[in-house]
N, C-alpha and C positions, 0 to 999 in steps of 0.2 A: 561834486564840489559843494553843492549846498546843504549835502547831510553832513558834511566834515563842518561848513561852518558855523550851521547851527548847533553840530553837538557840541563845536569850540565851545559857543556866548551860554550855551548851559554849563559847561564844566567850567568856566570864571564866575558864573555866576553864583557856583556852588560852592567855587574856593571865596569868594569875598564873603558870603551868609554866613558859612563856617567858623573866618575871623571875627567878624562882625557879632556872632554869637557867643565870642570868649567875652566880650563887653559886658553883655548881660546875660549873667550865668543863671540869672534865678527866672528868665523866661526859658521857657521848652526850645530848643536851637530850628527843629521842625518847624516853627511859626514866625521864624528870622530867615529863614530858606523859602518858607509860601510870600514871607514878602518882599523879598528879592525874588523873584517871580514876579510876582505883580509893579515892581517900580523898571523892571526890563521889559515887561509887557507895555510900557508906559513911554519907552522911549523909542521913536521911530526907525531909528538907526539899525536899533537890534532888533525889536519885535518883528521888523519885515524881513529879515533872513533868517527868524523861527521858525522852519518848514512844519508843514501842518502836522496834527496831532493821528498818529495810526495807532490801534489798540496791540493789534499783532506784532507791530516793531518795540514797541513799549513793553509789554509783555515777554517777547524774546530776549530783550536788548537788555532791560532795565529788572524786569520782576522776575523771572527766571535765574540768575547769576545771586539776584539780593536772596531769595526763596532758599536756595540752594546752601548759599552759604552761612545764613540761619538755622537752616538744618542741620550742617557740618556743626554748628556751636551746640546739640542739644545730644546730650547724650544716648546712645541708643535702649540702654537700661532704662533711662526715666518714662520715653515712650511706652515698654514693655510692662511697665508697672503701673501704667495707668491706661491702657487700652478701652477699658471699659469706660473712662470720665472721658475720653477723647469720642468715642461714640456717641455718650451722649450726649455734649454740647456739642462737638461740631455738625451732627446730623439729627439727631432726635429733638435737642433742645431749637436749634437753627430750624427745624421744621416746624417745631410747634410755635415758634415764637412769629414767624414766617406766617403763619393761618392766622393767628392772632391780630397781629397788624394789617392784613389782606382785609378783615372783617373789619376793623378798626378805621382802617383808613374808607374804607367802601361807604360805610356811615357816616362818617364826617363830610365827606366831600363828593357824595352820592356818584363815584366813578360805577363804572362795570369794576365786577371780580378778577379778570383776567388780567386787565390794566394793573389794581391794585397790587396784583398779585406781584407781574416784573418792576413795579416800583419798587415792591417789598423786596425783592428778591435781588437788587442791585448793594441796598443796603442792611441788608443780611449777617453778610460776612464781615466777621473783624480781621482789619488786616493788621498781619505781625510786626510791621513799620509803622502801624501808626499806634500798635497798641504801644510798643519802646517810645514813641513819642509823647507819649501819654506819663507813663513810669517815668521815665529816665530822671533820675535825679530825686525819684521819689522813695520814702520806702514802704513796700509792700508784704507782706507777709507771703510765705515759698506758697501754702497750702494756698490763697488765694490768686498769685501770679503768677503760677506755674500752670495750674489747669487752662488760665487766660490763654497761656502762649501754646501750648498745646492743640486747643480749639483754632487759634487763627492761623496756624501752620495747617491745620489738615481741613477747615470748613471752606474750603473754597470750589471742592468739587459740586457741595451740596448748594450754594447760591446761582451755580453755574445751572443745570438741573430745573434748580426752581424758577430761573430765567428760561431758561428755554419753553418749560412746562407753560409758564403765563403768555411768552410770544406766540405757543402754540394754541391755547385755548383761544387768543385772542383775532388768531386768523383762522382758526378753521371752528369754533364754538364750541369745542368738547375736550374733555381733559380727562387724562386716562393717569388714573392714579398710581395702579401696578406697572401699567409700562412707563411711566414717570421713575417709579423705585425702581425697578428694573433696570433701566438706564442709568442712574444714582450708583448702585452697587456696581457695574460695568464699571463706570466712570473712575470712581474713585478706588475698589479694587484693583481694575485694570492699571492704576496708574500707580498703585504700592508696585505687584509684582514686577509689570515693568521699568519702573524706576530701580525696585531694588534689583533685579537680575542682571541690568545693564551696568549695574553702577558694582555690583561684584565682581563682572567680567573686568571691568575697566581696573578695580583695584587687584585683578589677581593678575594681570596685565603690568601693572605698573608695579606691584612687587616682584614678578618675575625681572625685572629690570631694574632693581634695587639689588639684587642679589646677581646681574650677570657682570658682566664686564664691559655692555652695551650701554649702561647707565649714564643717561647727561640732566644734570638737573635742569637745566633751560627747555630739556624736552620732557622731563618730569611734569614741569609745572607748566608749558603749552598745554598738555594732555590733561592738567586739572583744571584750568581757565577753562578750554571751551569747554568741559565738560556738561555743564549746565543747558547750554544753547543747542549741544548735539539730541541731549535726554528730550529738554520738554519738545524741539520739533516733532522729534521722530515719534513721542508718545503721541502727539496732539495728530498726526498723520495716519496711523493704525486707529485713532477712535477713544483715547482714554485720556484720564485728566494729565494735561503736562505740566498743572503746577503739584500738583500729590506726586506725582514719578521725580521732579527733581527736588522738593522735600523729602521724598525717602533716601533717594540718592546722594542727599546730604550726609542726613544720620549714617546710611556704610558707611559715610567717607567719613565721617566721627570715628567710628571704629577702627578702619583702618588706621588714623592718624594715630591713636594708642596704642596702636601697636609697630607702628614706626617710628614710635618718639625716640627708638635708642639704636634701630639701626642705620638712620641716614638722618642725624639730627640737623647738617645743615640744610635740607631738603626739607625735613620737619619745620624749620626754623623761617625760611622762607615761605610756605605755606600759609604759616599763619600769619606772619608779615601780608601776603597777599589778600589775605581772608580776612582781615580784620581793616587792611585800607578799603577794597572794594567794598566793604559790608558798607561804610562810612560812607563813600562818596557816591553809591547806587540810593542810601537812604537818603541822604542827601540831596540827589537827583530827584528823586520821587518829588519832593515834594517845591521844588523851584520848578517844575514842569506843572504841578496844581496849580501853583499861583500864577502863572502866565495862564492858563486854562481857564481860570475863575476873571483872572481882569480881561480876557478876551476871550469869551467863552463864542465865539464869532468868526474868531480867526484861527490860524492854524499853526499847528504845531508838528513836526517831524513828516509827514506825509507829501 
């Protein structure tokens, strides 16, 4: 009862930010959402039935379904043509810039290496929800916002990694560089292949069922909602990244949808009706759960 009523006073929370945001269109709608968070954090009534904050249900619940269905929006061609700029900044540039600030911050505030390092390494990654909160309403040129959204879709294995790398050096005093990459390439490999293999069963699964006489679209589209929350457990379960597996398993399911834009278009058609409301009201979510996080950074949330 208490996770139904707290996820209620978030999801009002997120439909009044959202009105509230048509107001004023020339602020980012994202910082009308972090403040409604913080004026519900403010109010007794509600903030005490905000069950505590858990990373794993948050991450299941919230950033795996939004990850996923940002993926579905990104062509699988545009990945394919840019493989090489996606390496670099989500891992090479994300590492080097990672050392940089490690050193940076070590000098400044004469911490240990290890420390600075899981600092750095928290704030690392760019996320894909906050980079559209950043843009949205802005214009940007393709050559410059394109490689953006490419990096914060796939760099989250490598912040992961470098988190752990720095927890590790910081409790037992040694940091092992190759078995660091090693685990990196694991991580984030592992969770391409398994995201895309599972996410092609699923779609030759659900065309097989497009094309039988078994076909109900209400079980089409259960079968694509959880889709998301089945990929990243079971990736995060065997050992590899479950937010890279349900980013890959977006883009198939990009593909897929091109190629069923003409044989089940009202199926099509709800689809993206559901992909384009859940993208809205999970990013949305994201960030009215910040702002009760930031004004009560003490109390708790979903846990």
């Amino acid at each position: 009862m208490g996770l139904f009523v707290s996820s209620f006073i978030i999801i009002l929370a997120v439909a009044v930010s959202d009105i509230l945001a048509r107001l004023v269109p020339k602020i980012s709608s994202n910082y009308i959402n972090i403040f409604i968070g913080v004026v519900v954090s403010f109010i007794p009534a509600l903030q005490s039935r905000v069950l505590a904050f858990d990373s794993e249900v948050f991450m299941v619940l919230i950033l795996a379904p939004l990850l996923f269905f940002e993926g579905q929006r990104t062509p699988m061609q545009m990945v394919g043509k840019r493989v090489n700029t996606i390496i670099g900044t989500a891992v090479i540039l994300a590492i080097l810039s990672a050392i940089l600030a490690t050193i940076i911050l070590k000098v400044s505030f004469t911490i240990s290496l290890p420390l600075a390092l899981a600092m750095v390494a928290i704030s690392t990654p760019t996320d894909a929800t906050a980079l559209e909160s950043v843009t949205a309403g802005r214009q940007f040129r393709d050559s410059v916002k394109t490689p953006l959204k490419m990096e914060a879709l796939f760099n989250d294995a490598t912040g992961l990694i470098l988190l752990q790398a720095g927890l590790i050096w910081l409790s037992t005093g040694q940091l092992n560089v190759w078995q660091d990459l090693g685990q990196l390439v694991i991580s984030a490999g592992g969770g391409v292949v398994f995201g895309g293999v599972l996410a092609i069963i699923l779609m030759l699964f659900r065309q097989w069922l497009v094309h039988s006489s078994l076909n109900v679209i209400s079980s089409q589209t259960l079968i694509y909602v959880v889709s998301p929350f089945v990929i990243y457990v079971l990736a995060e379960e065997i050992g590899v990244s479950g937010i890279i597996a349900v980013v890959t398993a977006g883009l198939v399911s990009n593909s897929e949808a091109t190629r069923s834009r003409f044989s089940s278009p009202a199926q099509m058609h709800l689809g993206v009706v559901i992909t384009n409301f859940a993208t809205t009201v999970l990013n949305s979510a994201v960030f009215v759960i910040l702002g009760i996080s930031l004004a009560g950074s003490d109390e708790n949330i979903f846990k």
